[in-house]
MITI-158409 format. One record per atom (N, C-alpha, C): residue in one letter; atom name; residue number from 1; x, y, z. Coordinates in Angstrom, 1 decimal. Example, Ala and Ser with C-alpha at 12.3 -4.5 7.8 and 13.67 -1.06 7.14 Angstrom:
<rs>
+------+------+-----+--------+--------+--------+
! code ! site ! pos !      x !      y !      z !
+------+------+-----+--------+--------+--------+
!    A !    N !   1 !   13.2 !   -5.7 !    7.8 !
!    A !   CA !   1 !   12.3 !   -4.5 !    7.8 !
!    A !    C !   1 !   13.2 !   -3.3 !    7.8 !
!    S !    N !   2 !   12.8 !   -2.2 !    7.1 !
!    S !   CA !   2 !   13.7 !   -1.1 !    7.1 !
!    S !    C !   2 !   12.9 !    0.0 !    7.9 !
+------+------+-----+--------+--------+--------+
</rs>
This chain:
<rs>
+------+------+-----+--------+--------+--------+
! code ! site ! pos !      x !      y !      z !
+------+------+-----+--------+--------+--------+
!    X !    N !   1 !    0.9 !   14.3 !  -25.1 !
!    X !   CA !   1 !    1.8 !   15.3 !  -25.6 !
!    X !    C !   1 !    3.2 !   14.7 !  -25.7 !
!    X !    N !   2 !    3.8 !   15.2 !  -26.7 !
!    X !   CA !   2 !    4.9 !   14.3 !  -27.2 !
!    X !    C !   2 !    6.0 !   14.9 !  -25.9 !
!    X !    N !   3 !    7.4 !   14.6 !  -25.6 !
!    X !   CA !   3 !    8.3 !   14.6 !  -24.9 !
!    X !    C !   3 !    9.3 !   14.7 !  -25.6 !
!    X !    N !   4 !   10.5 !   15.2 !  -25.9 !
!    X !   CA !   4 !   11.4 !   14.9 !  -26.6 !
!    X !    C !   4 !   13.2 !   14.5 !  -25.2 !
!    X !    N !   5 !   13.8 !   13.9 !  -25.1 !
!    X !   CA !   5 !   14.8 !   13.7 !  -24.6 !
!    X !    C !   5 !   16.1 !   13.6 !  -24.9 !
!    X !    N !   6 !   16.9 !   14.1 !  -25.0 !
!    X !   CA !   6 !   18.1 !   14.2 !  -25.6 !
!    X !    C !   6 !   19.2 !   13.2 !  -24.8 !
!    X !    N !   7 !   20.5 !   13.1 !  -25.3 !
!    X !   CA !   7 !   21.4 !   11.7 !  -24.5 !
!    X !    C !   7 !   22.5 !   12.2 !  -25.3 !
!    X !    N !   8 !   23.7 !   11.9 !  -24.9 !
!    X !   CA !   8 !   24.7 !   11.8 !  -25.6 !
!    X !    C !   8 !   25.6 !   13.0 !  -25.9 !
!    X !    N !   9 !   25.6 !   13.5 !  -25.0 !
!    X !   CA !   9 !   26.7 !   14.7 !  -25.3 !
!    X !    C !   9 !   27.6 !   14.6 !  -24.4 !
!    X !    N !  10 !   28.7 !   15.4 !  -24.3 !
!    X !   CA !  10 !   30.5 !   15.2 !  -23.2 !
!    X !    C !  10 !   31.4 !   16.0 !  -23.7 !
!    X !    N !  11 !   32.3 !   15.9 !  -23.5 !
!    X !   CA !  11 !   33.4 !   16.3 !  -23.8 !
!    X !    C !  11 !   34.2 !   15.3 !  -24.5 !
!    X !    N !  12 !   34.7 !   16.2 !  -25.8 !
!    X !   CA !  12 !   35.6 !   15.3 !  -26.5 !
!    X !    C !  12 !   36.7 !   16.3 !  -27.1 !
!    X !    N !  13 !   38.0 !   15.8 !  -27.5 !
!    X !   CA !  13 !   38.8 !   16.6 !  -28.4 !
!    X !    C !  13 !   38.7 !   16.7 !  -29.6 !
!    X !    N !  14 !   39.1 !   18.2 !  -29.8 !
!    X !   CA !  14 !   39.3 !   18.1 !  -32.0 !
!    X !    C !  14 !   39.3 !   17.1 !  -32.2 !
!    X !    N !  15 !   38.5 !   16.7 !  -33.4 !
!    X !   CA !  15 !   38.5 !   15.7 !  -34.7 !
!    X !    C !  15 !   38.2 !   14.5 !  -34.1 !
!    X !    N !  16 !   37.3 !   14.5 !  -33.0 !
!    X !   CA !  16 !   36.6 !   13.3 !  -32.9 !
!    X !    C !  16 !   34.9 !   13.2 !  -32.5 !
!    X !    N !  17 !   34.5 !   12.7 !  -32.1 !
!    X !   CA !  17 !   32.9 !   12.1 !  -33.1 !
!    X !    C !  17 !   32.6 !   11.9 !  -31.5 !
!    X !    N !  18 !   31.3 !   11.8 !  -31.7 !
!    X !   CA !  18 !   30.0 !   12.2 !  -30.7 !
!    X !    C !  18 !   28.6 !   11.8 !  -31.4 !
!    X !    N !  19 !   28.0 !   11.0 !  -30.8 !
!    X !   CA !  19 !   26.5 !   10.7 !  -31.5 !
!    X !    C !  19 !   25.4 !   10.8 !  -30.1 !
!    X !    N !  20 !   24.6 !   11.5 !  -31.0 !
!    X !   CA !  20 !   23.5 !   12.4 !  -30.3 !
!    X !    C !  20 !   22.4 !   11.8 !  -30.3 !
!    X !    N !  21 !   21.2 !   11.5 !  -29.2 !
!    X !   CA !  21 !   20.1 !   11.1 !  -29.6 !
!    X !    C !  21 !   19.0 !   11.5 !  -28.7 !
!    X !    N !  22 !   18.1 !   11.5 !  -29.8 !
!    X !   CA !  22 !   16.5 !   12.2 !  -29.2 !
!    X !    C !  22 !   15.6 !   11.2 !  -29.1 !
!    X !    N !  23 !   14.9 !   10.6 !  -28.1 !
!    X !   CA !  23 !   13.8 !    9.8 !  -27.9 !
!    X !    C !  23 !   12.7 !   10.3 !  -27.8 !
!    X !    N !  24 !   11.5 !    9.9 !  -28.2 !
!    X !   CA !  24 !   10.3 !   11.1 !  -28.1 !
!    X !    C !  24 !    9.5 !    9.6 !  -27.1 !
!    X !    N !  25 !    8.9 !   10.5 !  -26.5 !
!    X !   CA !  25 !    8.1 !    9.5 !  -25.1 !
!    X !    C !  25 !    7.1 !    9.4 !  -26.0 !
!    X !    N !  26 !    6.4 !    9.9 !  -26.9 !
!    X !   CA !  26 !    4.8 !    9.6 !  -27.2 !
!    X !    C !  26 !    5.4 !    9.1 !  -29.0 !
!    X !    N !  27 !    4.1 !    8.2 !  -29.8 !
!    X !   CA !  27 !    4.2 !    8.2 !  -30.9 !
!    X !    C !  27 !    4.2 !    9.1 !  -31.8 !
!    X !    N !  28 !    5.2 !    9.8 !  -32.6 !
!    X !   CA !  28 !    5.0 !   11.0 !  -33.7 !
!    X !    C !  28 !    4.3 !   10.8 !  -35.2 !
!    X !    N !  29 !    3.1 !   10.7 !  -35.0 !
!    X !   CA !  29 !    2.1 !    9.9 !  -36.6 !
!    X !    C !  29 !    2.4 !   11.4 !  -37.4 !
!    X !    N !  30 !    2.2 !   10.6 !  -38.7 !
!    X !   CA !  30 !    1.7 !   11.6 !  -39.8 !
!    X !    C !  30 !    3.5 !   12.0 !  -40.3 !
!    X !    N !  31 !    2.7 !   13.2 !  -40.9 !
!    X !   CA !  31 !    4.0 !   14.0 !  -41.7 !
!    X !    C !  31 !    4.7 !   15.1 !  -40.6 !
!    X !    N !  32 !    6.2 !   14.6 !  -40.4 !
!    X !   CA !  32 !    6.7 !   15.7 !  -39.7 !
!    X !    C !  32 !    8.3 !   15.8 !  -40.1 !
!    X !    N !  33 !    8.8 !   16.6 !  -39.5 !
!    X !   CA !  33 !   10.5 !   16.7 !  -39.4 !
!    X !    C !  33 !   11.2 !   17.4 !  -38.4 !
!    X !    N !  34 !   11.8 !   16.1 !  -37.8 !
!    X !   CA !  34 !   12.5 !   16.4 !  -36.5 !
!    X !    C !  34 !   13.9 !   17.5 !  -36.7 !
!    X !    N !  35 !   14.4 !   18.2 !  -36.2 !
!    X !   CA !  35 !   15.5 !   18.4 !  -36.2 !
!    X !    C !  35 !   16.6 !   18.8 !  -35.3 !
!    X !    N !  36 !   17.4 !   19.0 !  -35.4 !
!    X !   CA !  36 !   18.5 !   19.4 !  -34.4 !
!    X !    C !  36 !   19.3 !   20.8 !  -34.3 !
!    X !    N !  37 !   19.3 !   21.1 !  -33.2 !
!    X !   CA !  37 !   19.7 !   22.9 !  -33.5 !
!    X !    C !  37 !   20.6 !   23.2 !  -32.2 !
!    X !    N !  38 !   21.5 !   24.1 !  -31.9 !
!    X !   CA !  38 !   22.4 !   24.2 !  -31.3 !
!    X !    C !  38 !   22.9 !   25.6 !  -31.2 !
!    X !    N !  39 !   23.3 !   25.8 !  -29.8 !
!    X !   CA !  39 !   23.3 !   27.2 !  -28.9 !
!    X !    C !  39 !   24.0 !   27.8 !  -28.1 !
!    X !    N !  40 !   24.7 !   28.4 !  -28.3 !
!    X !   CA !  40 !   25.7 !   28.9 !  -27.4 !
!    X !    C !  40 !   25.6 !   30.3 !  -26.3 !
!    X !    N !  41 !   26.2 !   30.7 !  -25.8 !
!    X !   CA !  41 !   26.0 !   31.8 !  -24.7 !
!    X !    C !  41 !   25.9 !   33.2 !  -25.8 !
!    X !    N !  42 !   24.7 !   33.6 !  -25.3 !
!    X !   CA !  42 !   24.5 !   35.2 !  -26.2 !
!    X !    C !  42 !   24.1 !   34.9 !  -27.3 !
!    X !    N !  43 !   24.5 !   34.0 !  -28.3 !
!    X !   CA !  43 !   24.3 !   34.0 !  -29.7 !
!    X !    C !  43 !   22.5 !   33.1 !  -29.5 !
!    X !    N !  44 !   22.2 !   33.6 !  -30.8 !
!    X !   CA !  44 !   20.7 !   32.6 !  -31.2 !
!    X !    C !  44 !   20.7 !   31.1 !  -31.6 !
!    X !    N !  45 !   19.6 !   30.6 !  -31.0 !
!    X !   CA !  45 !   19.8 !   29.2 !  -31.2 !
!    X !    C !  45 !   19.9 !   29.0 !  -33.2 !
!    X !    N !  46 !   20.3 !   27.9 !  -33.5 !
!    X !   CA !  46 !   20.7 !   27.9 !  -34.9 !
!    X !    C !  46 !   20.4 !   26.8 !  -35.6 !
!    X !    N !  47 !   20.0 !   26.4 !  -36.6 !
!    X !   CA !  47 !   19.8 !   24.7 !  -37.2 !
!    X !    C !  47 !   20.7 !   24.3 !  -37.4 !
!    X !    N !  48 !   21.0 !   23.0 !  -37.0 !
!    X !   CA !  48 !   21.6 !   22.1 !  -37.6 !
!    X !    C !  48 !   21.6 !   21.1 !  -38.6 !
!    X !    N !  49 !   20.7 !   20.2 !  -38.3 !
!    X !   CA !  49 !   20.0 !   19.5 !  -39.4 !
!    X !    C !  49 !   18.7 !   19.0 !  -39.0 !
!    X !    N !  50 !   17.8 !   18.8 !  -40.1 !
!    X !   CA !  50 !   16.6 !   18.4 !  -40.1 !
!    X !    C !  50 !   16.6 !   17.1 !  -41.1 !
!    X !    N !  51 !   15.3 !   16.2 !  -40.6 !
!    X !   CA !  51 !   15.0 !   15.1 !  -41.6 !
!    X !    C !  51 !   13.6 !   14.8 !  -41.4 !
!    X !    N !  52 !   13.1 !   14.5 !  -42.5 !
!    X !   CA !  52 !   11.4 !   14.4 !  -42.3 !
!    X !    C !  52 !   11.3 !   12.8 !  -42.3 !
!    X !    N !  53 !    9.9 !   12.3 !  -42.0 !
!    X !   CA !  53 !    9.6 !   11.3 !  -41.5 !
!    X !    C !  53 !    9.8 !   10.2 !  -43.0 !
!    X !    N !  54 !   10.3 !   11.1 !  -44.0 !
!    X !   CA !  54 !   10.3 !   10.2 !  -45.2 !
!    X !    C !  54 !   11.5 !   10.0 !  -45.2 !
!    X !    N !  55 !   12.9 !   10.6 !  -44.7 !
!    X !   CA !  55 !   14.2 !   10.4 !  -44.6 !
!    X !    C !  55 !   14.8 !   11.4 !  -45.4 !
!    X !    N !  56 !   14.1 !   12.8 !  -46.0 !
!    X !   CA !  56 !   15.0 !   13.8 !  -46.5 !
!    X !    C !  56 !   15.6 !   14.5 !  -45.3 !
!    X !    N !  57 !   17.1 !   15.1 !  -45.5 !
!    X !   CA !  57 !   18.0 !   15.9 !  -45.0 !
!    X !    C !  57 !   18.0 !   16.9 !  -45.2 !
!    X !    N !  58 !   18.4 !   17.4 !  -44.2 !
!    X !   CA !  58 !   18.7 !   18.9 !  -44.8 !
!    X !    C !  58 !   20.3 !   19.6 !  -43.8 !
!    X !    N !  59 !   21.2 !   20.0 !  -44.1 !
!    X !   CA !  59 !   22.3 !   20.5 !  -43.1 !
!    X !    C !  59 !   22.7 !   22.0 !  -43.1 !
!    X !    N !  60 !   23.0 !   22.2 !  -42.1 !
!    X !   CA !  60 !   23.7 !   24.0 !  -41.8 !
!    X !    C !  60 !   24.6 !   24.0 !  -42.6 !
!    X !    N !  61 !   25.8 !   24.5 !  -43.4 !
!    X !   CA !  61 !   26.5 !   24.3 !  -44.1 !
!    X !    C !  61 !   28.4 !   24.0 !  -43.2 !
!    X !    N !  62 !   27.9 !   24.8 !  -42.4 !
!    X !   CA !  62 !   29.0 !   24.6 !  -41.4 !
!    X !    C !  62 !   29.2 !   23.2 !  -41.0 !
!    X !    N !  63 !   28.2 !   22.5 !  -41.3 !
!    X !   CA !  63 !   27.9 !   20.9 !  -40.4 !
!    X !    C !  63 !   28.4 !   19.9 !  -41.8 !
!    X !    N !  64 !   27.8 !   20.1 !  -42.9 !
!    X !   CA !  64 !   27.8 !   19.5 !  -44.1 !
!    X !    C !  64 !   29.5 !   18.7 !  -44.2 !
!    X !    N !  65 !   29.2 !   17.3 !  -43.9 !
!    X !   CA !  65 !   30.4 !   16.3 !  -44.1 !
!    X !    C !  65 !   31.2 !   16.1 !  -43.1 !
!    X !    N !  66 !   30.1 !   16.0 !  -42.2 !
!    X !   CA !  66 !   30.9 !   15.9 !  -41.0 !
!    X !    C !  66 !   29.8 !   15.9 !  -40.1 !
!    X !    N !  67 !   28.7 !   16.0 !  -40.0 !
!    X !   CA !  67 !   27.5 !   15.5 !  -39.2 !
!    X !    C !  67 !   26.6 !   14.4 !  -40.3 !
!    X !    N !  68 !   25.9 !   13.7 !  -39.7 !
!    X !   CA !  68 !   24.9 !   13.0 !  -39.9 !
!    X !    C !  68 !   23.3 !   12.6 !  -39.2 !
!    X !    N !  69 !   22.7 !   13.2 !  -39.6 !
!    X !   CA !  69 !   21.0 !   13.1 !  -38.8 !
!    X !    C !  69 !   20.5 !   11.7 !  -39.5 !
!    X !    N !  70 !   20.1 !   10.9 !  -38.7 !
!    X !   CA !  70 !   19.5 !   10.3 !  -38.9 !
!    X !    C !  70 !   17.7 !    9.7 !  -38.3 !
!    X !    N !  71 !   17.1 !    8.5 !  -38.4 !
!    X !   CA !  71 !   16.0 !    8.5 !  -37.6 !
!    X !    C !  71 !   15.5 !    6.7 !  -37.6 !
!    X !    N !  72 !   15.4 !    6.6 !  -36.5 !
!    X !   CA !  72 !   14.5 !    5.2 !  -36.6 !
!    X !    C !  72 !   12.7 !    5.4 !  -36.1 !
!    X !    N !  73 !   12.0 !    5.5 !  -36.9 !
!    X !   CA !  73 !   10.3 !    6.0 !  -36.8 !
!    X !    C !  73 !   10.0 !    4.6 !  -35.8 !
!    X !    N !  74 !   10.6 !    3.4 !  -36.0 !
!    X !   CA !  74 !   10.0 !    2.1 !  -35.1 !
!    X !    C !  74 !    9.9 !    2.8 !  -33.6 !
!    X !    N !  75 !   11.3 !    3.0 !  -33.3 !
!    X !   CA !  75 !   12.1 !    3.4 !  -31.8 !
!    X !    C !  75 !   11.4 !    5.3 !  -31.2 !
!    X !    N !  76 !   10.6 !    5.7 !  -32.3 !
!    X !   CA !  76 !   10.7 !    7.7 !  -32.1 !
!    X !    C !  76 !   12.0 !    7.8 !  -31.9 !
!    X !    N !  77 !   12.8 !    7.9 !  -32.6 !
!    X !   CA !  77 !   14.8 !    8.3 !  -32.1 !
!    X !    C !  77 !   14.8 !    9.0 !  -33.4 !
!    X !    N !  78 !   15.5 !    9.7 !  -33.1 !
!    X !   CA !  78 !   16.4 !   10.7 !  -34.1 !
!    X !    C !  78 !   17.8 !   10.7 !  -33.4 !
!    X !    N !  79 !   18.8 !   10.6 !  -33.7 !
!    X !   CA !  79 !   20.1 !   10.6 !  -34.1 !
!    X !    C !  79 !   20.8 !   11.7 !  -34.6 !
!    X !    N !  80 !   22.1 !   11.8 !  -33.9 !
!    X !   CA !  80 !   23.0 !   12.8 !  -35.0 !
!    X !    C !  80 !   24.4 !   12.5 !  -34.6 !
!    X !    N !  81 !   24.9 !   12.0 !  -35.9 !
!    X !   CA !  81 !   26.1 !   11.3 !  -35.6 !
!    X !    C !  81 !   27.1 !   12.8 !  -36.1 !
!    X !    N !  82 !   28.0 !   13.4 !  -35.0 !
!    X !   CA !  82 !   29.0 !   14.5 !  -35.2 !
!    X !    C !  82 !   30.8 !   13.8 !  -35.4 !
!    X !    N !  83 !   30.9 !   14.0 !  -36.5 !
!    X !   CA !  83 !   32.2 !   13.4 !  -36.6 !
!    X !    C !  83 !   33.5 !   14.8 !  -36.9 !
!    X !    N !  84 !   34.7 !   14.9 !  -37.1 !
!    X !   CA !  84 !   35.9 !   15.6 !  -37.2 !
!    X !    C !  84 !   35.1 !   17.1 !  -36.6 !
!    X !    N !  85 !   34.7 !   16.6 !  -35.5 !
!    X !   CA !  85 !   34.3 !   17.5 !  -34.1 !
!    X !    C !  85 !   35.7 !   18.8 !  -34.3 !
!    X !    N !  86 !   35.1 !   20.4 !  -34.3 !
!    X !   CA !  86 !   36.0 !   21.6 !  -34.1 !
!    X !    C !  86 !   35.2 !   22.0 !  -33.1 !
!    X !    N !  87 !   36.3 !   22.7 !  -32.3 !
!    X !   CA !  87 !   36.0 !   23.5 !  -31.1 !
!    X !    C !  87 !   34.9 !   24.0 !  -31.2 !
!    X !    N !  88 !   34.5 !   25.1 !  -32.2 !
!    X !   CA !  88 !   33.6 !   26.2 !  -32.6 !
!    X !    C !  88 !   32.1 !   25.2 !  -32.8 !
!    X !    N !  89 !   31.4 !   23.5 !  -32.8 !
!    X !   CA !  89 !   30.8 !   23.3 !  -32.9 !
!    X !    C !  89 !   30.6 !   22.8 !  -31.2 !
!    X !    N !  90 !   30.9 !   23.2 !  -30.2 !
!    X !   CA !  90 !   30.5 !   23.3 !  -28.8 !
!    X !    C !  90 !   29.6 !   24.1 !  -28.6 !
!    X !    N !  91 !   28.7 !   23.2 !  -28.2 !
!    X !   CA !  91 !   27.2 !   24.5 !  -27.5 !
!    X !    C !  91 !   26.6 !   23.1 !  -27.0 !
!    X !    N !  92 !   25.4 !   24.0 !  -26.5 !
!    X !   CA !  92 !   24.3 !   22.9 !  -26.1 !
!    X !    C !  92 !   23.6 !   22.8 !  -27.7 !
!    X !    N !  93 !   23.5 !   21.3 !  -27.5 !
!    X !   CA !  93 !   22.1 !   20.8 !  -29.1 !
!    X !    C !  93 !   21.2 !   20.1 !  -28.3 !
!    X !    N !  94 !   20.0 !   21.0 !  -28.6 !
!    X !   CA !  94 !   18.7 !   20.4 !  -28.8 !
!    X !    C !  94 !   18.3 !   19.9 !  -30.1 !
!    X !    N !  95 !   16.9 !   19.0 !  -29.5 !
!    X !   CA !  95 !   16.2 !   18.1 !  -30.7 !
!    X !    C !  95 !   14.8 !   19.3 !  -30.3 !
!    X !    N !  96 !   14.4 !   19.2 !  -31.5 !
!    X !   CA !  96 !   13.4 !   19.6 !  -31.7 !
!    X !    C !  96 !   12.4 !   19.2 !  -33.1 !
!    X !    N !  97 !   11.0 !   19.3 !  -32.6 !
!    X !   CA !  97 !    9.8 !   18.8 !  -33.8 !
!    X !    C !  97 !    9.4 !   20.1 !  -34.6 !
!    X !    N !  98 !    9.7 !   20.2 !  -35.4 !
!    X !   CA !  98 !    9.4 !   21.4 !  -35.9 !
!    X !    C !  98 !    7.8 !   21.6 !  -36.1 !
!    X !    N !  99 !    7.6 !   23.1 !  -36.6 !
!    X !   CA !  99 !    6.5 !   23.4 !  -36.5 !
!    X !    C !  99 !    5.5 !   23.1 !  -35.7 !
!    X !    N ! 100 !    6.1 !   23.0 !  -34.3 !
!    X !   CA ! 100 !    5.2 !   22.8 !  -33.1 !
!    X !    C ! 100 !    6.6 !   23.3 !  -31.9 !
!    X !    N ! 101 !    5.9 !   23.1 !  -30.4 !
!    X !   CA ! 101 !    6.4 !   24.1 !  -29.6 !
!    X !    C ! 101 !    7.1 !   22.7 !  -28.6 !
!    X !    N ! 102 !    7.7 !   22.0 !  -29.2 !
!    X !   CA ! 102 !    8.1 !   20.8 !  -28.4 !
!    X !    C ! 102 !    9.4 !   20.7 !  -28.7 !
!    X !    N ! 103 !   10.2 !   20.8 !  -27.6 !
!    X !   CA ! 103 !   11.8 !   20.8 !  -27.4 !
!    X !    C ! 103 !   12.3 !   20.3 !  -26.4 !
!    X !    N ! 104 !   13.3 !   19.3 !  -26.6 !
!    X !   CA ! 104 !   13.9 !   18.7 !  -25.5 !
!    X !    C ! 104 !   14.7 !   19.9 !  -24.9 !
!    X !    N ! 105 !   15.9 !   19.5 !  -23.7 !
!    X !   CA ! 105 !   16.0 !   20.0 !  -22.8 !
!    X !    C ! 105 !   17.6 !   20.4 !  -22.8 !
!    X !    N ! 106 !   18.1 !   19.5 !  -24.3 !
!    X !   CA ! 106 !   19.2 !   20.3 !  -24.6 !
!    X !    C ! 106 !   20.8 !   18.9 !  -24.1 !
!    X !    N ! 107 !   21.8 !   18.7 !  -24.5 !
!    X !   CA ! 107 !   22.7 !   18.2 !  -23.8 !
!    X !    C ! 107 !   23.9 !   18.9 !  -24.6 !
!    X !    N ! 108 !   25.1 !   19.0 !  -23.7 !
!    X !   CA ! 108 !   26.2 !   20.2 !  -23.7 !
!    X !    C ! 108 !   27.1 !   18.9 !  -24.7 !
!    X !    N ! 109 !   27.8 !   19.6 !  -25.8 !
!    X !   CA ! 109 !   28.8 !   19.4 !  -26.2 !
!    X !    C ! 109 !   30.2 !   20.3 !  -26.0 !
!    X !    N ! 110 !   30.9 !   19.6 !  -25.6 !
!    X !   CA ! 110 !   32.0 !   20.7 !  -25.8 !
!    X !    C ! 110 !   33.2 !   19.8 !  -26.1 !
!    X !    N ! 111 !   33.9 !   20.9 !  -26.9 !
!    X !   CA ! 111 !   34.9 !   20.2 !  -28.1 !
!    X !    C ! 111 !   36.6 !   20.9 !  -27.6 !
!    X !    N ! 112 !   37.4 !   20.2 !  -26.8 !
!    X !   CA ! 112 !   38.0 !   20.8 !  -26.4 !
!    X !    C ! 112 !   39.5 !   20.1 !  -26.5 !
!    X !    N ! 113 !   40.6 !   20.3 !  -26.1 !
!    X !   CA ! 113 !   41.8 !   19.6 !  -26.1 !
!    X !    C ! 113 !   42.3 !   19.9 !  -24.3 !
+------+------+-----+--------+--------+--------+
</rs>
């Protein structure tokens, strides 16, 4: 069974950058699309961005030009590079495989001065 592990989150101020990464312990074959989704206290978890194993994107709109998902299939890593960081994008982000029940464990961003 796959594992997903998340890395890279902290504390940073307004308008600076944070890159995020998901390692999956097992090989991910075939057709899939990882993505990234993010959660704050009381509110529902929410997408962020998704990319399929062929390299399509897809972004929240809130995120659009100023995040980046990426993926290395060699490594199982998915990436998400967060750049001109706002307060309001602080929560915990998880990686997640979609259309299956496999979710890492989440690491805290918070965007603060």
């Amino acid at each position: 069974q796959v594992q997903l592990v998340e890395s890279g989150g902290g504390l940073v101020q307004p308008g600076g950058s944070l890159r995020l990464s998901c390692a999956a312990s097992g090989r991910i074959v075939g057709i899939n699309i990882m993505g990234w989704y993010r959660q704050t206290p009381g509110k529902e978890r929410e997408l962020v961005a998704t990319i399929s194993n062929g390299g399509s994107t897809n972004y929240a709109d809130s995120v659009k030009g100023r995040f980046t998902i990426s993926r290395d299939n060699a490594k199982n890593t998915v990436y998400l590079q967060m750049n001109s960081l706002k307060p309001e994008d602080t929560a915990v982000y998880y990686c997640h495989l979609l259309y299956t029940t496999t979710w890492g464990q989440g690491t805290q961003v918070t965007v603060s001065s």
